[in-house]
KEFITI-530306 format. One record per atom (N, C-alpha, C, CB): z, y, x; residue in three letters; atom name. Coordinates in steps of 0.02 Angstrom, whole numbers, plus 50000, padded with zeros to 5 digits. Last residue first. Glycine has a CB too. Layout:
<sites>
<site <Z; Y; X>; "ALA"; "CA">
...
</sites>
This chain:
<sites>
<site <55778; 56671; 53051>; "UNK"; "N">
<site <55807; 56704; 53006>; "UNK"; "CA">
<site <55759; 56711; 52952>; "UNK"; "C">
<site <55833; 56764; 53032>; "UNK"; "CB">
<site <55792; 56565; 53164>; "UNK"; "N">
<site <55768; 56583; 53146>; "UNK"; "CA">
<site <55787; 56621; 53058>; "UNK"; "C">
<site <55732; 56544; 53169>; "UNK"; "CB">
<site <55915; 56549; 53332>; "UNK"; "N">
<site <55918; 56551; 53262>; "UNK"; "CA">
<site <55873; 56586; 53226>; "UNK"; "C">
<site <55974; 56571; 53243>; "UNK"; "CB">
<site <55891; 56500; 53486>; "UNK"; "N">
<site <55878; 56556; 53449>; "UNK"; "CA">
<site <55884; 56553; 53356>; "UNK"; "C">
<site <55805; 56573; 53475>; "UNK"; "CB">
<site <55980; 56456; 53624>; "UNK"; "N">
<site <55940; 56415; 53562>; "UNK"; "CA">
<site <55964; 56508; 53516>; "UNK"; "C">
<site <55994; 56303; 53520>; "UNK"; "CB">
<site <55937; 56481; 53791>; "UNK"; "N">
<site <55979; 56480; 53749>; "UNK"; "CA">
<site <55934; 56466; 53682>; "UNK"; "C">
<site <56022; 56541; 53754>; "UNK"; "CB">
<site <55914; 56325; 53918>; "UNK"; "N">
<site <55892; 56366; 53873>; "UNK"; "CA">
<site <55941; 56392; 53816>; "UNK"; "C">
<site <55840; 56334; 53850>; "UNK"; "CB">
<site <56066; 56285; 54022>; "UNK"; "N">
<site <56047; 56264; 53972>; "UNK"; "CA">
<site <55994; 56339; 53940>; "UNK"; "C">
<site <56115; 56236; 53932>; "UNK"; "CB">
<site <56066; 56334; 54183>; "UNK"; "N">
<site <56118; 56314; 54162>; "UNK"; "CA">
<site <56063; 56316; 54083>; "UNK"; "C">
<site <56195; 56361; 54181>; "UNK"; "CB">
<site <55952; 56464; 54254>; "UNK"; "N">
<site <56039; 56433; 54275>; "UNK"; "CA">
<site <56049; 56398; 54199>; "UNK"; "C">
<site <56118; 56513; 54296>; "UNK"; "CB">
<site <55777; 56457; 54239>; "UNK"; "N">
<site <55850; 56500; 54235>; "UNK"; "CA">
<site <55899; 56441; 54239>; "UNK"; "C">
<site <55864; 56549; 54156>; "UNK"; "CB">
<site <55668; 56430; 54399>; "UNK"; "N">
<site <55689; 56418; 54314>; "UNK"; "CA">
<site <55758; 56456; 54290>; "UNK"; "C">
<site <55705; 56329; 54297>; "UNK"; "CB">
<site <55619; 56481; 54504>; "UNK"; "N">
<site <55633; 56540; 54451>; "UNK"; "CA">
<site <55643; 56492; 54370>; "UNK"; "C">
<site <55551; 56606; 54450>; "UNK"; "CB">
<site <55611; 56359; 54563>; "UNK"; "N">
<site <55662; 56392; 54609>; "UNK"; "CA">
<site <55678; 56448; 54561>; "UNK"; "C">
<site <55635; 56417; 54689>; "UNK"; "CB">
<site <55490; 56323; 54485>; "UNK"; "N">
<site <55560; 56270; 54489>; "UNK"; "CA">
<site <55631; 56317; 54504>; "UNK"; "C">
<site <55549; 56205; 54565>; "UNK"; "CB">
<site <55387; 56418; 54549>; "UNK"; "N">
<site <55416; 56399; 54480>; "UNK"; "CA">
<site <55484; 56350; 54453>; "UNK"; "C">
<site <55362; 56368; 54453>; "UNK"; "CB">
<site <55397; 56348; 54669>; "UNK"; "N">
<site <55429; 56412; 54663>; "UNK"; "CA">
<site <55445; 56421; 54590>; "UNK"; "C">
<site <55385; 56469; 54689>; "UNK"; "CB">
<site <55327; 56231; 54672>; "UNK"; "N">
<site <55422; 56220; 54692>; "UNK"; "CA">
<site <55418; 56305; 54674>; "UNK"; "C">
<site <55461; 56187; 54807>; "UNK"; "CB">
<site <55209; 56281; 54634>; "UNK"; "N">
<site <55268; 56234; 54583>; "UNK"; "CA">
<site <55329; 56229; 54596>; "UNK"; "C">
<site <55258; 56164; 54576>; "UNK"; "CB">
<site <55179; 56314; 54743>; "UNK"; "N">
<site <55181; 56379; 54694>; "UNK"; "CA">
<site <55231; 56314; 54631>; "UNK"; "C">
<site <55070; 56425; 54661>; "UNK"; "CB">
<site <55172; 56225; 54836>; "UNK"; "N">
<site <55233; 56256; 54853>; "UNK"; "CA">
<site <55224; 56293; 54784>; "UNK"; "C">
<site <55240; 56301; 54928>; "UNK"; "CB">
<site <55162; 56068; 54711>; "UNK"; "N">
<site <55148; 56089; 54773>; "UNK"; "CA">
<site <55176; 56158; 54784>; "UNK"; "C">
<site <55077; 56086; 54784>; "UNK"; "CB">
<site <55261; 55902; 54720>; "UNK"; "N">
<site <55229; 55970; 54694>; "UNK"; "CA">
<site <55207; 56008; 54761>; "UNK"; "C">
<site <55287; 56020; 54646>; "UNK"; "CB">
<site <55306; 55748; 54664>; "UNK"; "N">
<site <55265; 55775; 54701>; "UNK"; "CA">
<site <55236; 55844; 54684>; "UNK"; "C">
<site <55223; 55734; 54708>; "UNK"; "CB">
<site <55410; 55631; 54640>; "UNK"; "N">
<site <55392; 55704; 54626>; "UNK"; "CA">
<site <55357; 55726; 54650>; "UNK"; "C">
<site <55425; 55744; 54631>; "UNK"; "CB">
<site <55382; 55475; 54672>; "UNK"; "N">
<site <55436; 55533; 54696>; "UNK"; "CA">
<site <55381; 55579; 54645>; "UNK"; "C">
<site <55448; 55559; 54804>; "UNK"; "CB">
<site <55316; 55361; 54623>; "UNK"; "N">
<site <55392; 55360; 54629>; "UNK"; "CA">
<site <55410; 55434; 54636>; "UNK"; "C">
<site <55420; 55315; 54693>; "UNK"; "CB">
<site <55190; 55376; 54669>; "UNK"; "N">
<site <55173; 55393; 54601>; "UNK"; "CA">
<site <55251; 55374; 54591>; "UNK"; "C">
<site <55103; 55349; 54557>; "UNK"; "CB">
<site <55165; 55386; 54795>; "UNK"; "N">
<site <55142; 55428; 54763>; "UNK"; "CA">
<site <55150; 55438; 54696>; "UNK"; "C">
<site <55096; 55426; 54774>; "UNK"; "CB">
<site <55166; 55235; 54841>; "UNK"; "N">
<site <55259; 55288; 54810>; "UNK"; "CA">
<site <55247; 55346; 54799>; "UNK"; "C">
<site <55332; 55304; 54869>; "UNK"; "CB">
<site <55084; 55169; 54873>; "UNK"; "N">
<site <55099; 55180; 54809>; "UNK"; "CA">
<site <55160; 55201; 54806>; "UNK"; "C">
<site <55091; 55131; 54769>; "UNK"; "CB">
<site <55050; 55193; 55019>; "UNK"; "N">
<site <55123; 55124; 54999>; "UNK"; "CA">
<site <55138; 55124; 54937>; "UNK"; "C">
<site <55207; 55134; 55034>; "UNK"; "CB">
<site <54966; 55283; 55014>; "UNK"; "N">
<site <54939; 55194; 55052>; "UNK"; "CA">
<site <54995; 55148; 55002>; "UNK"; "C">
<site <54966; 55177; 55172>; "UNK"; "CB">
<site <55025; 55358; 54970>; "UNK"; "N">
<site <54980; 55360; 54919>; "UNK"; "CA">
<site <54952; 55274; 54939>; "UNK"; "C">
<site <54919; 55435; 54926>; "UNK"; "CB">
<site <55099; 55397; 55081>; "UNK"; "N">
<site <55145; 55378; 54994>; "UNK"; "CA">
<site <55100; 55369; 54956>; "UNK"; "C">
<site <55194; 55438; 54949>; "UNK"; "CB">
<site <55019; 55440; 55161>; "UNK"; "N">
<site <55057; 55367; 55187>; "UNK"; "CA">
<site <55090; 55357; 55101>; "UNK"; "C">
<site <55137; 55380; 55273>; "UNK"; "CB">
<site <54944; 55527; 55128>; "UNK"; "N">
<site <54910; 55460; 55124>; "UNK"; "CA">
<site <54939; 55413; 55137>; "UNK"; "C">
<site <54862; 55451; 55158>; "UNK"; "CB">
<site <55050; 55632; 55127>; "UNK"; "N">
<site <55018; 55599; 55074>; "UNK"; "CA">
<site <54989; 55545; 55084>; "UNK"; "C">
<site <54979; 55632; 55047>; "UNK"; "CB">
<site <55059; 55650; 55270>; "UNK"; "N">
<site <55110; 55626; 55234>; "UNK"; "CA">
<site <55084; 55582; 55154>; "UNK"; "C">
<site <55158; 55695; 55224>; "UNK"; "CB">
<site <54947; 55680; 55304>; "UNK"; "N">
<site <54963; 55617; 55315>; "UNK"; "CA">
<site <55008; 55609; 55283>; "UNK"; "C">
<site <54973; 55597; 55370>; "UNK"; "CB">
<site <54938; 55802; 55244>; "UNK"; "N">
<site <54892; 55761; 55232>; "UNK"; "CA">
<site <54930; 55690; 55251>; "UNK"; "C">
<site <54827; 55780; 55269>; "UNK"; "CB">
<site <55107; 55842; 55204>; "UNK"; "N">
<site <55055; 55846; 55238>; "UNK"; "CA">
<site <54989; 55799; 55210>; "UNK"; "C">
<site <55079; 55830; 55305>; "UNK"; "CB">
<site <55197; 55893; 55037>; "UNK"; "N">
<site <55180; 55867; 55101>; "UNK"; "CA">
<site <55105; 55857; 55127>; "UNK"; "C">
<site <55212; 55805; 55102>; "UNK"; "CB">
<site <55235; 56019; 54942>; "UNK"; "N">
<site <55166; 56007; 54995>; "UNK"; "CA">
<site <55191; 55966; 55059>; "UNK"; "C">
<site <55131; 56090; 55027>; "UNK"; "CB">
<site <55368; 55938; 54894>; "UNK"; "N">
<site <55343; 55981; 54890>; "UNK"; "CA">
<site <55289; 56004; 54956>; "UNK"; "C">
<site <55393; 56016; 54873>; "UNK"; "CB">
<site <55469; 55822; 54800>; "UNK"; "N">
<site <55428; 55841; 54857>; "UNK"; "CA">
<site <55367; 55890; 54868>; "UNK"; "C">
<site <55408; 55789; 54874>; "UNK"; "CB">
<site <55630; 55836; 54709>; "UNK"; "N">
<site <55538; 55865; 54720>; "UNK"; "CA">
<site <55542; 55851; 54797>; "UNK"; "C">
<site <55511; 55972; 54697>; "UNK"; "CB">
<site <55747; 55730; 54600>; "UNK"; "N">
<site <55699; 55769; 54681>; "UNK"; "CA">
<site <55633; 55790; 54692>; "UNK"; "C">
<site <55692; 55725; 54739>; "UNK"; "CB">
<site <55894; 55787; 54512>; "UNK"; "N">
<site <55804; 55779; 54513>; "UNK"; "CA">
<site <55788; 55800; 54581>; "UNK"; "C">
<site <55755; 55834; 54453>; "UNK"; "CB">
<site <56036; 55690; 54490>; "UNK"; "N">
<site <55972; 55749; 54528>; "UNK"; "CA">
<site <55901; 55743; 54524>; "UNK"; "C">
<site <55975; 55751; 54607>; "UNK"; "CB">
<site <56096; 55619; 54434>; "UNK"; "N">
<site <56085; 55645; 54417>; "UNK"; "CA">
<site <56028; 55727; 54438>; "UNK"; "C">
<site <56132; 55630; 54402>; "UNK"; "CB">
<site <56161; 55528; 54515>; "UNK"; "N">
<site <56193; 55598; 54506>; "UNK"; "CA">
<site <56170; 55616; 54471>; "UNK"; "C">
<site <56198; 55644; 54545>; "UNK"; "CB">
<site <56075; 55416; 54535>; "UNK"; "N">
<site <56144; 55400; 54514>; "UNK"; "CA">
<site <56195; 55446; 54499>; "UNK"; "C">
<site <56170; 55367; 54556>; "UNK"; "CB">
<site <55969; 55489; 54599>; "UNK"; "N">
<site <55981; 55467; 54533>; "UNK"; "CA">
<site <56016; 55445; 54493>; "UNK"; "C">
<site <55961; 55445; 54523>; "UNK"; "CB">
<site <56011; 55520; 54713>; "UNK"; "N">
<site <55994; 55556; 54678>; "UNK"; "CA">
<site <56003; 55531; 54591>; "UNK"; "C">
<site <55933; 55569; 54705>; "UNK"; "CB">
<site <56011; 55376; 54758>; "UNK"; "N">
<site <56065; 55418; 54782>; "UNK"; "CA">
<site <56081; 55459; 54722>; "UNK"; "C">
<site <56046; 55462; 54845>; "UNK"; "CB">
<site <55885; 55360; 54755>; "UNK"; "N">
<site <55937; 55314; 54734>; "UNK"; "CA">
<site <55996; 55343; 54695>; "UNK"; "C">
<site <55963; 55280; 54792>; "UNK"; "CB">
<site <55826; 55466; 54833>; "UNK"; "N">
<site <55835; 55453; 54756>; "UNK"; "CA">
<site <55843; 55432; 54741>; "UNK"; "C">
<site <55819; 55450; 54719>; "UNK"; "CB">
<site <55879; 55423; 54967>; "UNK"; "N">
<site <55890; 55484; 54926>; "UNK"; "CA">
<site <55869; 55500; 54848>; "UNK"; "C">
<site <55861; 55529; 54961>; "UNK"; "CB">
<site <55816; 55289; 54985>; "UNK"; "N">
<site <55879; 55290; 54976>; "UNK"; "CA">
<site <55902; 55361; 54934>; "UNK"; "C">
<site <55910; 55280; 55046>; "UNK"; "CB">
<site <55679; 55341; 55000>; "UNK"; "N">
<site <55692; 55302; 54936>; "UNK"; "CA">
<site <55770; 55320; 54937>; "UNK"; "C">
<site <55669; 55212; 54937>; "UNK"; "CB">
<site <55676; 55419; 55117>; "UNK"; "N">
<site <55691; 55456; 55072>; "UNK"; "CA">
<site <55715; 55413; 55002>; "UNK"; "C">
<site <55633; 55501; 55066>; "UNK"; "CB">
<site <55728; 55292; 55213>; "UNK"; "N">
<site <55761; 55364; 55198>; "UNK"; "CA">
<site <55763; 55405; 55131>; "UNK"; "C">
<site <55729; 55409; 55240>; "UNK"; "CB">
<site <55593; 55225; 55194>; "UNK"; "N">
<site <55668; 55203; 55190>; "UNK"; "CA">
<site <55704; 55243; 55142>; "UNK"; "C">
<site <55705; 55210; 55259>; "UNK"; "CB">
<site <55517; 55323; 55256>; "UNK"; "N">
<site <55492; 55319; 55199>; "UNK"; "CA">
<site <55563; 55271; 55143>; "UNK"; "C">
<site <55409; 55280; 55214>; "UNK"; "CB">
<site <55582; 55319; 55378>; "UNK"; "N">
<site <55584; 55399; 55321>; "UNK"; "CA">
<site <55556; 55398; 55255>; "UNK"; "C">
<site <55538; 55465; 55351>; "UNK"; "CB">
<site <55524; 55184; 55428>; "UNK"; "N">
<site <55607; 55234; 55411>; "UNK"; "CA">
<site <55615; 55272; 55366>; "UNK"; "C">
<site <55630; 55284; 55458>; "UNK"; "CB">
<site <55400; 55172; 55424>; "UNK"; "N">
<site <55442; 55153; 55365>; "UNK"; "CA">
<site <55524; 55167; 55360>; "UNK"; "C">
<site <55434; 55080; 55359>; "UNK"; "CB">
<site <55366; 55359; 55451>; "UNK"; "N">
<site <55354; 55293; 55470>; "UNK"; "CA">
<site <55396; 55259; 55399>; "UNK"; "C">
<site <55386; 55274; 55555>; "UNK"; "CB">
<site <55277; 55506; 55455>; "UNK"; "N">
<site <55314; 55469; 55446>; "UNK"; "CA">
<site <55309; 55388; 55448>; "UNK"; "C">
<site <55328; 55491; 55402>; "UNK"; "CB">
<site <55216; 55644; 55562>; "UNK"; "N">
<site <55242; 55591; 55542>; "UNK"; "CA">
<site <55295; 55579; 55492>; "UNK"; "C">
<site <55255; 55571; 55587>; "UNK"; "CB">
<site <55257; 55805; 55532>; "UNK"; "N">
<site <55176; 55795; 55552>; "UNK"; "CA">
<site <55177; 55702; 55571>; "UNK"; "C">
<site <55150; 55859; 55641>; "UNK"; "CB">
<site <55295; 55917; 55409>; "UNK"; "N">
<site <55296; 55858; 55439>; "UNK"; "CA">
<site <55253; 55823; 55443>; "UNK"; "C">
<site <55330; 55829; 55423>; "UNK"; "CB">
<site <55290; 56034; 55349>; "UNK"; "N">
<site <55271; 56041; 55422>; "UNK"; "CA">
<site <55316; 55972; 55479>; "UNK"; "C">
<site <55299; 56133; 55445>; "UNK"; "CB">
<site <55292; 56023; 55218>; "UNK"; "N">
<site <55243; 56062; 55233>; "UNK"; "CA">
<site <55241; 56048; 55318>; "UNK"; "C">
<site <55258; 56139; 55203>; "UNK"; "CB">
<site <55402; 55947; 55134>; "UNK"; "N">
<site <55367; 55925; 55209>; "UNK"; "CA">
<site <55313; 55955; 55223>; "UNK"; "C">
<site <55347; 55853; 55218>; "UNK"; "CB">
<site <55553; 56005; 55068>; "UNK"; "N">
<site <55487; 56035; 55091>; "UNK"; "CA">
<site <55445; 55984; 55141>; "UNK"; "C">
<site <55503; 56107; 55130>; "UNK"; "CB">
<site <55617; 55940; 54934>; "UNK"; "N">
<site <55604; 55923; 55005>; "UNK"; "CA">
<site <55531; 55945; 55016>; "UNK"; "C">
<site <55616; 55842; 55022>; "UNK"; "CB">
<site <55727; 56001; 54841>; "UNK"; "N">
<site <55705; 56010; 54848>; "UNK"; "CA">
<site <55695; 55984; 54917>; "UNK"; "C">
<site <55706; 56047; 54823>; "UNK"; "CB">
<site <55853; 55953; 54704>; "UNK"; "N">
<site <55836; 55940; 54779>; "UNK"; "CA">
<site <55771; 55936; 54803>; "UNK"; "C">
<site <55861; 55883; 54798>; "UNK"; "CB">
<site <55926; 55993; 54562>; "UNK"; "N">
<site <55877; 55976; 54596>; "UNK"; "CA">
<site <55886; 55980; 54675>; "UNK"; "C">
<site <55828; 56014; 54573>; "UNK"; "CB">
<site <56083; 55996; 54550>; "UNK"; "N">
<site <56033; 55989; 54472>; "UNK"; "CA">
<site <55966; 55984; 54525>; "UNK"; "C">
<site <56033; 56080; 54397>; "UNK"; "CB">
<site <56224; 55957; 54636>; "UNK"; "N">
<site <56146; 55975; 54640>; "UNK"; "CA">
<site <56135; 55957; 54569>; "UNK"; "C">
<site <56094; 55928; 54699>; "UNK"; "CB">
<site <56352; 55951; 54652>; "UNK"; "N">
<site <56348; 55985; 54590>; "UNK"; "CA">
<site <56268; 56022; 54603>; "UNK"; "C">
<site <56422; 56042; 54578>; "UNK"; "CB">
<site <56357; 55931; 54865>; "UNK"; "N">
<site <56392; 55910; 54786>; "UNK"; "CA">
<site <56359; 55956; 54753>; "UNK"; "C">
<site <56480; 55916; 54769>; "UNK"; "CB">
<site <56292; 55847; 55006>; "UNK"; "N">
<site <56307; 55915; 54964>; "UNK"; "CA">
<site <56339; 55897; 54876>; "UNK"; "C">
<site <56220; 55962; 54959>; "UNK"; "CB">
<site <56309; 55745; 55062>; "UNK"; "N">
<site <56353; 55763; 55064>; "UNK"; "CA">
<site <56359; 55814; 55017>; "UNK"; "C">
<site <56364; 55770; 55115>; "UNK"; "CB">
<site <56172; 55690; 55067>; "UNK"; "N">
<site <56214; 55654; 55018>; "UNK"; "CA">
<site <56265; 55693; 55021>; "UNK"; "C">
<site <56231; 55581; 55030>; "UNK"; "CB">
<site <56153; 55751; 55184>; "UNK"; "N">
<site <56109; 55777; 55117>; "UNK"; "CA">
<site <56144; 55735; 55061>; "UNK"; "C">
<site <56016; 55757; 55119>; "UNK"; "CB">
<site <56200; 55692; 55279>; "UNK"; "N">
<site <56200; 55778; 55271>; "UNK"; "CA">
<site <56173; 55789; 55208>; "UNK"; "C">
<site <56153; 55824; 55328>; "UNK"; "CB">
<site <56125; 55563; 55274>; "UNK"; "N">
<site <56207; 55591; 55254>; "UNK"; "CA">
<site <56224; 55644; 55244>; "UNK"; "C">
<site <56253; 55584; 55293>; "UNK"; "CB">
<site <55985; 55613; 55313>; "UNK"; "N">
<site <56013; 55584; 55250>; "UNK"; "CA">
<site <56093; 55583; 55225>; "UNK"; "C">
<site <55994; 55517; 55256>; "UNK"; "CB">
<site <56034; 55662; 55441>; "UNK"; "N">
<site <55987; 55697; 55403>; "UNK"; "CA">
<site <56017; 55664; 55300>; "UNK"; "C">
<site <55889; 55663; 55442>; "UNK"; "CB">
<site <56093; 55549; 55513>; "UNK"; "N">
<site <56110; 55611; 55496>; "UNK"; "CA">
<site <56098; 55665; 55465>; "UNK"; "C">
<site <56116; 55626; 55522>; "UNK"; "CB">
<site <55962; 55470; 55515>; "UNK"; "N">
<site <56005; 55438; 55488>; "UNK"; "CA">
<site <56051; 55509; 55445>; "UNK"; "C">
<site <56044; 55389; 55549>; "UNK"; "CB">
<site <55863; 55544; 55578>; "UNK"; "N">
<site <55839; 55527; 55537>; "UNK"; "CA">
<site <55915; 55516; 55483>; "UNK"; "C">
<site <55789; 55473; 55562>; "UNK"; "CB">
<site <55932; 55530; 55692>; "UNK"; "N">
<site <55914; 55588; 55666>; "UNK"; "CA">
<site <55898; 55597; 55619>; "UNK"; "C">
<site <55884; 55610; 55686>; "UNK"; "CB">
<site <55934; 55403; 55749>; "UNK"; "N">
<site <56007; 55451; 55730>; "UNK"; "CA">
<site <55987; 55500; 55677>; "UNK"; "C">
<site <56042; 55500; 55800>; "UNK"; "CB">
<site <55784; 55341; 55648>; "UNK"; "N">
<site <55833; 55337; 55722>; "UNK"; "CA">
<site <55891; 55354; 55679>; "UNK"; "C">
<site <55817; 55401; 55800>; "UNK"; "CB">
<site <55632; 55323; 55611>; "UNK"; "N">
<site <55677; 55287; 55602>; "UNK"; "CA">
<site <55725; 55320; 55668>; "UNK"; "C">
<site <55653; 55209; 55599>; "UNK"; "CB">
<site <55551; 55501; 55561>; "UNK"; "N">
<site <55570; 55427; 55581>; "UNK"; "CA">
<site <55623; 55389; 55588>; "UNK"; "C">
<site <55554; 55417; 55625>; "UNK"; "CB">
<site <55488; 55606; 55539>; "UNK"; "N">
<site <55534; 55573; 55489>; "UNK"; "CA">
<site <55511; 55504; 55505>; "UNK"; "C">
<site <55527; 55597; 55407>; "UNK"; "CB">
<site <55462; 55739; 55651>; "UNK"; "N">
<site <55436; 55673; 55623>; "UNK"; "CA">
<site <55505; 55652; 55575>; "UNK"; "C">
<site <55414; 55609; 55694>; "UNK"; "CB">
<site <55441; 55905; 55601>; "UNK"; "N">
<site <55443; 55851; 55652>; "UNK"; "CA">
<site <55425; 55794; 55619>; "UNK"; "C">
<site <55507; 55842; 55686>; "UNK"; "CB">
<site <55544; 55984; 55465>; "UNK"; "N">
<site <55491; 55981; 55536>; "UNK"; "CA">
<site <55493; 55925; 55556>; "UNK"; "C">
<site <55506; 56024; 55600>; "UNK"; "CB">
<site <55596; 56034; 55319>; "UNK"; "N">
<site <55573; 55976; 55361>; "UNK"; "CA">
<site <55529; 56002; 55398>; "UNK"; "C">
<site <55546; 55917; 55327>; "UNK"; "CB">
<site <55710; 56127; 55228>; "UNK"; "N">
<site <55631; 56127; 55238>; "UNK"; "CA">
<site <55637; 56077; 55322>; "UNK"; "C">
<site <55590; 56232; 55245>; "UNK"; "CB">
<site <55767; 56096; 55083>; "UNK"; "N">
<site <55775; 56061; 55124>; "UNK"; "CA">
<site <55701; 56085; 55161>; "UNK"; "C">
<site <55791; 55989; 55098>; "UNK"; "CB">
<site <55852; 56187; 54938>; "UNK"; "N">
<site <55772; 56176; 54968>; "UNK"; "CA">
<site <55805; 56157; 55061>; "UNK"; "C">
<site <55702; 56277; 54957>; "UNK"; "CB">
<site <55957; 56132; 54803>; "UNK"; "N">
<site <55958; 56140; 54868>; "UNK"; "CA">
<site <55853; 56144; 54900>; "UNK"; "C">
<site <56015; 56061; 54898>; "UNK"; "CB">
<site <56027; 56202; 54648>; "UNK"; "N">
<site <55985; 56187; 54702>; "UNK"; "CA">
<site <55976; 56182; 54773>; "UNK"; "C">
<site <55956; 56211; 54696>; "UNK"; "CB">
<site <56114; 56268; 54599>; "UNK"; "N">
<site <56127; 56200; 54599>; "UNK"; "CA">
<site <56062; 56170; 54621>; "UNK"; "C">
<site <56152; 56176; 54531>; "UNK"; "CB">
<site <56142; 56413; 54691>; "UNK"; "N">
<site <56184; 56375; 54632>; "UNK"; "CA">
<site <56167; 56302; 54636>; "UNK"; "C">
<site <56164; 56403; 54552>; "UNK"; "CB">
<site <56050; 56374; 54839>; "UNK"; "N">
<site <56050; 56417; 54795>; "UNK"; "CA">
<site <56080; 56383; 54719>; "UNK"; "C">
<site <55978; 56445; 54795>; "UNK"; "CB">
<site <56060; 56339; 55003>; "UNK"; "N">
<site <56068; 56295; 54909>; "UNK"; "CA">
<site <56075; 56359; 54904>; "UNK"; "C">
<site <56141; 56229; 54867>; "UNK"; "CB">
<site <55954; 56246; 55125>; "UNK"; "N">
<site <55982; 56327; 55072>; "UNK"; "CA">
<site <55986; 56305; 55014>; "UNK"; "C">
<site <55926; 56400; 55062>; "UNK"; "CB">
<site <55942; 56190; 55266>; "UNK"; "N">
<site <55968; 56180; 55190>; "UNK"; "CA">
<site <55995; 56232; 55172>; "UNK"; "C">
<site <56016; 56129; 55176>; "UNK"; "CB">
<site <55806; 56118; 55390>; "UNK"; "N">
<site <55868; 56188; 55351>; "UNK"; "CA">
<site <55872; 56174; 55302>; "UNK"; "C">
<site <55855; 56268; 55341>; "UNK"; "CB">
<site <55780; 56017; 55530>; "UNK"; "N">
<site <55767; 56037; 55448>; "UNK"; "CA">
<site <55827; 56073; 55441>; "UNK"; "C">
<site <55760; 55970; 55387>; "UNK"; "CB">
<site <55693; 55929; 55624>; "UNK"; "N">
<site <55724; 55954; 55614>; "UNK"; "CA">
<site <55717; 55980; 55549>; "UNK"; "C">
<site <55730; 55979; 55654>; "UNK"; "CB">
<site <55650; 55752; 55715>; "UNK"; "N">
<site <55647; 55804; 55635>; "UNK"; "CA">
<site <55701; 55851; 55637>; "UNK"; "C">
<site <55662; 55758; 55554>; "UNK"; "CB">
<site <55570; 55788; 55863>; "UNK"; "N">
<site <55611; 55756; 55812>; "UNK"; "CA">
<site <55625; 55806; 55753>; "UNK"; "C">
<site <55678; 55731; 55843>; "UNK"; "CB">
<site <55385; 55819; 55904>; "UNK"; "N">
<site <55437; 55837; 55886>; "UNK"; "CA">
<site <55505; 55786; 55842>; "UNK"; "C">
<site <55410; 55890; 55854>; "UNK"; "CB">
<site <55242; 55787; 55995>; "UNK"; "N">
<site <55299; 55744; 55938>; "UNK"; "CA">
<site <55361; 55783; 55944>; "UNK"; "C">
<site <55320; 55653; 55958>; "UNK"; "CB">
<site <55117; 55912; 56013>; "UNK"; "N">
<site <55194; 55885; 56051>; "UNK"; "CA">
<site <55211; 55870; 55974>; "UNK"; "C">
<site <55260; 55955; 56106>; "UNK"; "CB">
<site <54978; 55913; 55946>; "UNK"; "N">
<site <55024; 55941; 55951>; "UNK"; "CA">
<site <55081; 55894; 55980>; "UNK"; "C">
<site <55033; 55970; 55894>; "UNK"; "CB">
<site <54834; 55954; 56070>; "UNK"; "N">
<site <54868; 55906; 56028>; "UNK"; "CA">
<site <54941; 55928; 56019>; "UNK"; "C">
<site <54864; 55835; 56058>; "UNK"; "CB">
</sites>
């Protein structure tokens, strides 16, 4: 059985992206809390990427948590993906209907996301 881990997680921004990759549980505590401020902190996001490939809980904290982050998000202007969360993870956003609130992709989509180009399509003049 696997040992409950607390959530840990890495942040790599790349220009105006950030990928957030999540371990452990996403539960209610400090950790949880500091997690979310750390992530409100970053500035001049165009997306926010949340990996939960290797989050193995969540409760109504993190489920809290993340709403607040597209609150957050959305008042900036950020777009958020969630990107292969777990089985459970899914059945808990699919139990609480917030399967159909967040973004939901899976990793070959967050990579397509990660190779969109910087900053506005250019517009082509037909001759």
């Amino acid at each position: 059985m696997k040992e409950h881990m607390t959530l840990q997680y890495k942040i790599e921004c790349l220009h105006d992206v950030a990928v957030v990759g999540c371990s452990g549980r996403l539960v209610r505590g400090a950790a949880l809390d500091e997690f979310r401020e750390r992530l409100e902190r970053i500035e001049g996001l165009r997306v926010l990427v949340l990996d939960l490939t290797e989050v193995d809980l969540i409760d109504a904290g993190g489920l809290s948590t993340m709403l607040l982050l597209r609150c957050w998000a959305a008042q900036r202007g950020v777009n958020v993906k969630l990107v292969n969360p777990t089985t459970f993870v899914r059945r808990v956003l699919e139990a609480t209907h917030l399967a159909s609130v967040f973004e939901i992709a899976s990793l070959q989509e967050a990579l397509c996301i990660l190779r969109a180009p910087l900053g506005p399509a250019p517009n082509y003049a037909a001759a």
